[in-house]
C-alpha positions, 0 to 999 in steps of 0.5 A: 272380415265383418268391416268388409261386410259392413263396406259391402252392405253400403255398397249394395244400398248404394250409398258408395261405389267403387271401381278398385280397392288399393290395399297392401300385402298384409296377410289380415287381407285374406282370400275371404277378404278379397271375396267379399269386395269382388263379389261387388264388382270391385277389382282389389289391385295390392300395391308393390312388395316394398313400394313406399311410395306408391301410394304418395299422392294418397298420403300426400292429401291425407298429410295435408288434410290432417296439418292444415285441418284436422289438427286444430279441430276436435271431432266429436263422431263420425258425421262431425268428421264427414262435414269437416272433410267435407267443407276441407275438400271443397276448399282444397279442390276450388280455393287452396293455391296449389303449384302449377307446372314448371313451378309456377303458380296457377292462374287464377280463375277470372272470379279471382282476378283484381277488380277495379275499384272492387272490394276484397271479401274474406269468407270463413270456413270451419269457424274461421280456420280456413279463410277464403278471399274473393273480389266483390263485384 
């Protein structure tokens, strides 16, 4: 109850917002519970009675963010971990290759695209953990 207080009060000051709050049918999710996130405007949607993967997209980035980053790192607190997710998700969203439909890969956008004559430049991420590669103009 009290760590759905603390959630409530950032959402009053507004340093988060939310629309929906997913939770599972565990009964430590009292009716009180539920109480203090609508009281914030924020719609709680339980996900189906024995539904594994309903959650899968959720799981399948957190599966990831952990092998690809947070297991080779050790995070000394809470802002530590924020700027490491941070740097991790802005690579994930701009830079990590992802499949594309019918499994193909994506295509690239034009920053990306061989240049003739163009030198390719490395950048370090996370103090070299991820490596991110571009053409020089």
């Amino acid at each position: 109850m009290q760590q759905a207080r603390n959630l409530a009060w950032r959402f009053q000051d507004g340093a988060l917002s939310a629309k929906f709050l997913l939770r599972d049918r565990n009964s430590k999710f009292t009716a009180a519970f539920d109480e203090v996130f609508r009281s914030q405007g924020v719609r709680i949607v339980r996900l189906p009675v024995r539904a594994p993967r309903a959650n899968s997209i959720a799981e399948r980035f957190v599966g990831t963010a952990r092998r690809e980053c947070l297991d080779h790192l050790l995070i000394f607190g809470r802002g530590h971990l924020e700027r490491v997710l941070s740097a991790f998700l802005e690579h994930y969203h701009r830079a990590r290759p992802h499949q594309g439909l019918e499994q193909q890969l994506p295509r690239p956008p034009a920053e990306a695209r061989p240049v003739p004559g163009g030198e390719l430049v490395r950048e370090d991420r996370l103090g070299g953990l991820i490596h991110e590669y571009r053409w020089a103009a």
